[in-house]
C-alpha positions in Angstrom: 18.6 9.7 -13.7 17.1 12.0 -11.3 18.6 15.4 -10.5 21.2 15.0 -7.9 18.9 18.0 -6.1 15.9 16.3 -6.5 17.0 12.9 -5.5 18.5 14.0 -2.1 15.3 16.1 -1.1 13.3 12.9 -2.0 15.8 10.6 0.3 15.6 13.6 3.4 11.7 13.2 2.6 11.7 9.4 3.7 14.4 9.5 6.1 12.2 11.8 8.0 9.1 9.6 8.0 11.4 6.5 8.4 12.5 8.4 12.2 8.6 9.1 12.6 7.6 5.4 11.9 10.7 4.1 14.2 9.2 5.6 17.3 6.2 4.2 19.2 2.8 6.0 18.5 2.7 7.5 21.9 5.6 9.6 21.5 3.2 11.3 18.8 0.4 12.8 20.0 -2.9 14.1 19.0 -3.4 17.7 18.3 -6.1 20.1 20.0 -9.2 19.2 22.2 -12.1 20.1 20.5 -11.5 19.1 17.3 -14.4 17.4 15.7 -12.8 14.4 13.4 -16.1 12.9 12.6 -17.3 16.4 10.6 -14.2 15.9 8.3 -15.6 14.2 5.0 -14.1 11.3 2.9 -10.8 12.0 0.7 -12.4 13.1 -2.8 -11.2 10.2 -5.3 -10.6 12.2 -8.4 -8.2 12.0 -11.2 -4.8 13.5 -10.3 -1.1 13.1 -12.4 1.5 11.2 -10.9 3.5 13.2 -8.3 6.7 14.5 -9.4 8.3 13.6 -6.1 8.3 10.5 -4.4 7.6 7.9 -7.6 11.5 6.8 -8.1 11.6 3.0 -9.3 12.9 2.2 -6.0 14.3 3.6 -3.1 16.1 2.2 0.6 15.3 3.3 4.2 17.2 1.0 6.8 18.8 -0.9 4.3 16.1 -2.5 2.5 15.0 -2.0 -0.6 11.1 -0.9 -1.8 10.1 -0.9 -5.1 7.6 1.5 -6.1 4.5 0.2 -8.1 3.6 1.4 -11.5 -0.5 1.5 -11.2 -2.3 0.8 -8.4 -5.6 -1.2 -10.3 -6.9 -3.9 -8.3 -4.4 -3.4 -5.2 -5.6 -4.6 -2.4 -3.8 -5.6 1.0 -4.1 -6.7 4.7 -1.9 -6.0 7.4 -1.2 -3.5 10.4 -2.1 0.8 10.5 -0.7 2.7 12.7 -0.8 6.8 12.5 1.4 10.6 13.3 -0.2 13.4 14.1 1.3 17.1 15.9 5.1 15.8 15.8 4.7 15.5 12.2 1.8 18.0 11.2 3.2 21.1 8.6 6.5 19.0 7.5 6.9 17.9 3.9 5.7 14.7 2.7 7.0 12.7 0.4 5.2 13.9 -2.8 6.2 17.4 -1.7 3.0 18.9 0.3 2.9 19.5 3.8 1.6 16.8 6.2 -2.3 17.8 7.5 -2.9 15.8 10.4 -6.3 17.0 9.8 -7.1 16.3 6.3 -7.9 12.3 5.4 -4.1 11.6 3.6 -1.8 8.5 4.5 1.5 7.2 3.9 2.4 3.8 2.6 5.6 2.3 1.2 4.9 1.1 -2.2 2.0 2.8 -3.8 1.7 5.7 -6.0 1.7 9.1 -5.0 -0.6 9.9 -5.1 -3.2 7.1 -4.7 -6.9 6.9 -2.8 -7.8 3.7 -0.4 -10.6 2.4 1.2 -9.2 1.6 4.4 -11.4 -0.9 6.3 -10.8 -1.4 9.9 -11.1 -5.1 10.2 -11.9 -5.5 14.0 -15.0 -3.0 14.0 -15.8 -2.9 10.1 -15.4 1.1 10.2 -14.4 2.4 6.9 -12.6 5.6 5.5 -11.1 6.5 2.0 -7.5 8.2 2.0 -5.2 9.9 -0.2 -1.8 8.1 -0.3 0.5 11.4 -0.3 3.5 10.0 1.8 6.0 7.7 2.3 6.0 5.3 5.3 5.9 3.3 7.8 9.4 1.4 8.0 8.3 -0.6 10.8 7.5 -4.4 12.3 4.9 -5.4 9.5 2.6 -2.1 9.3 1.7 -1.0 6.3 0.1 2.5 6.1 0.5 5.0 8.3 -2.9 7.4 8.7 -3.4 11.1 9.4 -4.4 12.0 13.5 -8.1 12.5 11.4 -7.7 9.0 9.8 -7.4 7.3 12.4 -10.2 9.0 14.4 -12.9 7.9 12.1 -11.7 4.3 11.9 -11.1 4.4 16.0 -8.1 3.3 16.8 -6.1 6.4 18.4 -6.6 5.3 21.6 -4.7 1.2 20.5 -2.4 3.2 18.2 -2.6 0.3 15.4 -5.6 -1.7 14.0 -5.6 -4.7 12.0 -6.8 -3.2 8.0 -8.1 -3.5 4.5 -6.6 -1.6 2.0 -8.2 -1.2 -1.5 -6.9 0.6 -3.9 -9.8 3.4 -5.5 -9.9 4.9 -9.0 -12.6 7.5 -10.1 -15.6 6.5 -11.7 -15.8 2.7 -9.7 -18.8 1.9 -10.1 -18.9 0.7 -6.2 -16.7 3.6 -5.2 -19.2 4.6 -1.9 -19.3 0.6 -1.4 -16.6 -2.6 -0.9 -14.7 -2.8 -3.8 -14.6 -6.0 -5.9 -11.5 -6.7 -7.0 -9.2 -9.5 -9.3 -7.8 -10.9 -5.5 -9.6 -12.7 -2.3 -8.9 -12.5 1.2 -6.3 -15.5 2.0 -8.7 -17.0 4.6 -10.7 -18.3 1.7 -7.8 -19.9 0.1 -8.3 -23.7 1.7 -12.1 -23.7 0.5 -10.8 -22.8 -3.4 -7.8 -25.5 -3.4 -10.1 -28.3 -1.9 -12.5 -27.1 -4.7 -10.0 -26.7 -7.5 -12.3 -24.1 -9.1 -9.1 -21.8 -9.5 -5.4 -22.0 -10.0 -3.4 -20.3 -7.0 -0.7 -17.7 -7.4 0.7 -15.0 -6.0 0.9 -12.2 -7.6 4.3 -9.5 -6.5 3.8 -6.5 -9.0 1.7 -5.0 -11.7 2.8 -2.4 -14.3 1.9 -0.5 -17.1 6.0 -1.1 -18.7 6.7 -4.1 -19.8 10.3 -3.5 -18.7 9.4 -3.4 -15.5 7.5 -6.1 -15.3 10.6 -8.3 -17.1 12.3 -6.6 -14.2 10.8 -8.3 -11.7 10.2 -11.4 -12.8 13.9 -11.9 -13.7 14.7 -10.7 -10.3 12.5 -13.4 -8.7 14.0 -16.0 -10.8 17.2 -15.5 -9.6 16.1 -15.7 -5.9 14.2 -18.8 -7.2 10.7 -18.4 -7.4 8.5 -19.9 -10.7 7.1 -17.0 -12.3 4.9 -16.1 -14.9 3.8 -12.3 -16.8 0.3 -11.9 -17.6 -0.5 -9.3 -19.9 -4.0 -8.1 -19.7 -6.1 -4.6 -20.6 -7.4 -2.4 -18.3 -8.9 1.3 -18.9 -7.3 1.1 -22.3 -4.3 0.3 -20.5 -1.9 -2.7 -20.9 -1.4 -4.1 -17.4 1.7 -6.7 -16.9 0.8 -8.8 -13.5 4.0 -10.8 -12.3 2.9 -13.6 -10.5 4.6 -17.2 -8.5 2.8 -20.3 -9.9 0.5 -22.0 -10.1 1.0 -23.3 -6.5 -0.1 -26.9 -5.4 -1.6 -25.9 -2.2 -2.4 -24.3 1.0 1.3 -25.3 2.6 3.0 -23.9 -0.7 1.4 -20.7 -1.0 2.1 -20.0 2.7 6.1 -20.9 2.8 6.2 -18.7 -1.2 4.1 -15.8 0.9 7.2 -16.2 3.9 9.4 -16.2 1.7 8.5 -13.0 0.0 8.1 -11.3 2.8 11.6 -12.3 4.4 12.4 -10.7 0.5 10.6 -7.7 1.6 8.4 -7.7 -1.1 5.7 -6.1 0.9 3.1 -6.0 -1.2 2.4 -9.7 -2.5 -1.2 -11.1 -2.2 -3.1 -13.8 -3.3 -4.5 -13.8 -6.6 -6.2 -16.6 -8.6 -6.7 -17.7 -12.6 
């Protein structure tokens, strides 16, 4: 159990970010003119311990539940960015340091703090790497939230969201400057692997280091229905307990189990394959 302290600075943290991811982008707005984004380097992926705020098992903002993940190896994810810049800029984030609209940091709902991403923007092919430091954003189906600097260097201030890429980055990758391979594919592949049965489909819903965790979640799903499986595997020395939904049939099944989880808020569900 957290200290009762501790535990309501943590909620304050995210309620905060919640009301900044409720409002529309333009309500935000970008700080100085003159400001050269482009001269602001890449988020240094380096080794860092596991923030001593902001990592609870779980937590609720609007009533729904997230569930924070254990490790972030072989994360990846697609979806919607937005970003917050001046409203926002010197308040405390969720892992406890300020928010620097003008450093290369991010929020997102279910990852570690902290964490570095790739972000890839996925209608001009413009890439940045991040530090996940916050918590955020609680709305429609976005799932990070960049910094005013972020979101520069990936153009899409002007839009105010952009379709992404999100891969999760560790230090020493061997393709850390490059596109990250990882255990999942893109979804839009999915219909050339099922007519080619050269791999079983799941889904995969969480990956931890606990075991407990992992049995966690997999008897959670059960009860809501799903068909789930625990593979145990070793990564970095590491045990790493995947929970996945499966093997699915095909193309029809994976998207109504993917609906599904999503209606479940289980934001962070992708494809993976065996």
């Amino acid at each position: 159990m957290m200290p009762r302290s501790r535990q309501l600075l943590i909620t304050l943290a995210w309620l905060s970010l919640a009301a900044c991811s409720s409002n529309p982008v333009v309500q935000d707005s970008a700080p100085r003119k003159g400001f050269d984004a482009h001269a602001v380097p890449d988020a240094d992926v380096r080794e860092e311990p596991r923030s001593q705020y902001g990592n609870p098992t779980h937590y609720e903002v609007f009533g729904k539940r997230y569930y924070v993940l254990e490790s972030s190896n072989n994360f990846a994810q697609n979806g919607i960015a937005s970003w917050y810049g001046t409203k926002f800029h010197g308040k405390r984030t969720s892992s406890g340091e300020p928010y620097d609209m003008y450093a290369m940091t991010a929020a997102h709902k279910t990852l570690p703090l902290p964490t570095y991403v790739r972000v890839t923007n996925l209608e001009n092919q413009r890439q940045i790497v991040v530090k996940v430091n916050d918590r955020g954003p609680f709305v429609g189906d976005r799932i990070i939230d960049l910094s005013y600097t972020a979101a520069i260097k990936l153009d899409m201030t002007t839009k105010g969201t952009a379709k992404v890429r999100i891969e999760a980055l560790l230090p020493g990758d061997p393709d850390l400057h490059g596109a990250k391979q990882t255990q999942t594919i893109k979804a839009e592949q999915l219909p050339s692997i099922v007519a080619s049965g050269e791999a079983r489909v799941f889904v995969q819903v969480g990956a931890f280091s606990d075991s407990n965790n992992a049995v966690r979640m997999e008897r959670r799903l059960r009860e809501q229905g799903f068909v789930t499986v625990v593979r145990n595997g070793s990564e970095d020395g590491r045990n790493i307990y995947r929970v996945r939904i499966g093997p699915l049939p095909d193309e029809a099944a994976f998207d109504s189990t993917m609906m599904r989880l999503r209606e479940l808020d289980y934001a962070d569900a992708h494809l993976a394959l065996e």
